[in-house]
C-alpha positions in Angstrom: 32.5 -28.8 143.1 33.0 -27.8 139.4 34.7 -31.2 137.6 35.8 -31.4 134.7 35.9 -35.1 133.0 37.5 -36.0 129.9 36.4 -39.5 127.8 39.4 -39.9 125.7 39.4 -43.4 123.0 41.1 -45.8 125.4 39.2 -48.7 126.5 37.0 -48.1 129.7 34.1 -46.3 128.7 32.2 -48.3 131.8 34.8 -46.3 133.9 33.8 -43.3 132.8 30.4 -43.5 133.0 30.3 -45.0 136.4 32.2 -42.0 137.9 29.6 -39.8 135.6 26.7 -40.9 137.7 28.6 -40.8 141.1 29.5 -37.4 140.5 25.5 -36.2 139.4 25.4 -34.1 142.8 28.8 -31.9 141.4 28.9 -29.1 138.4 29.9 -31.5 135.2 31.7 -30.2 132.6 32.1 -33.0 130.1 34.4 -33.4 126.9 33.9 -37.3 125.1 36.8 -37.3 121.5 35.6 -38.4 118.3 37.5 -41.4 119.2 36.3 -42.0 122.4 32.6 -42.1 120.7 34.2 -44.9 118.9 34.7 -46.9 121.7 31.6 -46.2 123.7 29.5 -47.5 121.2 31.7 -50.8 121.0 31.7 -51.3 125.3 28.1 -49.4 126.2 26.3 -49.8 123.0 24.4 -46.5 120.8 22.4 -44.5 122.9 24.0 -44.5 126.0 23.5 -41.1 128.4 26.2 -39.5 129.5 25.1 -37.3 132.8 26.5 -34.1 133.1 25.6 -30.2 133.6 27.6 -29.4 130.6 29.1 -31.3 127.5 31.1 -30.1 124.8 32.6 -31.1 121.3 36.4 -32.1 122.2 37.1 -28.8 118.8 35.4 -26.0 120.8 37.5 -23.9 121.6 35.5 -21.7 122.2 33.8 -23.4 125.2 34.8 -21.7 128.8 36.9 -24.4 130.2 39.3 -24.0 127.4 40.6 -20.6 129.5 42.2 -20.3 132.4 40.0 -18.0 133.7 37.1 -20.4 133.5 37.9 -21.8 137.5 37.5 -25.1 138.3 38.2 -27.6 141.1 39.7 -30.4 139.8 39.9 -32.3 136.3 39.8 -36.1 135.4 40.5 -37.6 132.1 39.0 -41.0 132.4 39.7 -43.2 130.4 43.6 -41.8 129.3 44.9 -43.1 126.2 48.3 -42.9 125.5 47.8 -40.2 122.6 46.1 -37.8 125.3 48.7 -38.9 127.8 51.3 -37.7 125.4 49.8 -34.8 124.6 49.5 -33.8 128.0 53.3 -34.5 129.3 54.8 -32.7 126.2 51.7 -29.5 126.8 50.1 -30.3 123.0 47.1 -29.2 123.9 45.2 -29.7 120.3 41.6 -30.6 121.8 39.8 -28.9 124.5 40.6 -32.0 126.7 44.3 -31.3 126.2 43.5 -27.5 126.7 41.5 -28.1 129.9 44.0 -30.1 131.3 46.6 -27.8 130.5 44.4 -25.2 132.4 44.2 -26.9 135.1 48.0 -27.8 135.5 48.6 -24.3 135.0 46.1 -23.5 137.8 47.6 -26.1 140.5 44.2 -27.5 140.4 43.7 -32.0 140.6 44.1 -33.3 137.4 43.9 -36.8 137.9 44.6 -39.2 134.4 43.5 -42.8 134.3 45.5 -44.2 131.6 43.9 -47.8 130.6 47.0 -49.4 128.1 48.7 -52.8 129.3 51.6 -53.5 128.8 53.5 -49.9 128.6 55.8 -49.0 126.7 58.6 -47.5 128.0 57.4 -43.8 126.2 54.1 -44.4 127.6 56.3 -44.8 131.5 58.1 -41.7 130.4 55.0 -39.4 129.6 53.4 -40.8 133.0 56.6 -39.7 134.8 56.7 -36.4 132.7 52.7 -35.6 133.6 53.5 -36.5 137.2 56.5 -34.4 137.5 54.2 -31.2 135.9 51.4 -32.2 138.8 49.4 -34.8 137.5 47.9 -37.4 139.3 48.3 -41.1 138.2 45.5 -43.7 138.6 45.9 -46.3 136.3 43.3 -48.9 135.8 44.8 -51.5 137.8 42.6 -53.9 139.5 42.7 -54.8 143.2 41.8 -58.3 144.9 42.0 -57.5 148.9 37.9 -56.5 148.7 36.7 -59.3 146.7 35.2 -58.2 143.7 32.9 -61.1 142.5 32.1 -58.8 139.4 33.4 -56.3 136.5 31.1 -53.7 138.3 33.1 -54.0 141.7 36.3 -53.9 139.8 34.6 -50.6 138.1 33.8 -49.8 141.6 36.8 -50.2 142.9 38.7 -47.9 140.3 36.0 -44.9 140.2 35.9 -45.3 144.1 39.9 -44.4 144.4 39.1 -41.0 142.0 36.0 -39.8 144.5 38.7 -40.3 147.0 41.0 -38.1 145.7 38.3 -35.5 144.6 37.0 -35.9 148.4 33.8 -37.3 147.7 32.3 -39.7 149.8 31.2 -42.9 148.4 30.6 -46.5 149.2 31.8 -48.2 146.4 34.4 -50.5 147.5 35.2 -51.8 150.8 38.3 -50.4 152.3 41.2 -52.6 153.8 40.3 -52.0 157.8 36.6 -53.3 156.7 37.6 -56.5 155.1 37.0 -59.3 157.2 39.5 -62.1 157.4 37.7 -65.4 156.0 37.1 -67.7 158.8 39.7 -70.3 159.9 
């Protein structure tokens, strides 16, 4: 598969680098904003390696994926701030992210956003709605208790596990809800 992934300044960096390395056997095209860089060094630390096939600077527009003709199977912006969320529902598309997403809407092709805000405004509800409505895919960051996560990693898990679902890639990073057992009486 040919992915793009977006790393937009929103809190998560772990999120996205966790899906990075579970997507390693896939064609990566990667975009991290200046802001984003921001907030990796604050969660990850300096010096921390992104994998991908391809990365990019999120002002080249000159880079493939920022036309349409550049085909691709799917897209995830992970984390979604607000500001990218915006830009996406109202088609501002003012940084290759934006642009590549636009692409991809465009295209009929996944573009799955995992905003990472609590709480939400109602604008924030709004541009979810209006992203959803053009074909976006909604995944928040919401965590989930039903698998017993005894860590931040299996909450991480959990969350990168539900977008290799819906890119249809296998994974065993959470346990599903017919292979949780029941604790014992």
């Amino acid at each position: 598969m040919r992915i793009v992934v977006g790393v937009t300044g929103a809190s998560g960096a772990p999120l996205a680098l966790r899906l990075l390395q579970n997507l390693m056997n896939q064609e990566v095209h990667l975009v991290i904003s200046k802001n984003a860089w921001e907030v990796i060094k604050l969660e990850l630390g300096e010096g921390v390696s992104f994998p991908c096939s391809y990365s990019y600077r999120d002002d080249d527009f000159s880079a493939p994926l920022a036309s349409s003709s550049f085909i691709i199977d799917a897209m995830v912006v992970i984390p979604c701030s607000m500001k990218t969320l915006a830009a996406i529902a109202h088609g501002y598309a003012d940084n290759l992210i934006t642009r590549a997403a636009e692409n991809a809407l465009k295209l009929g092709k996944p573009l799955i956003l995992v905003p990472r805000e609590t709480p939400l405004s109602l604008v924030d509800i709004d541009n979810m709605r209006k992203a959803k409505r053009a074909g976006a895919i909604i995944l928040p960051a919401m965590v989930a208790y039903y698998h017993k996560p005894r860590s931040v990693d299996d909450i991480t898990d959990f969350i990168v596990g539900k977008v290799l679902d819906i890119l249809g890639i296998e994974h065993k990073l959470y346990a599903r809800w017919g292979e949780i057992k029941p604790p014992p009486s």
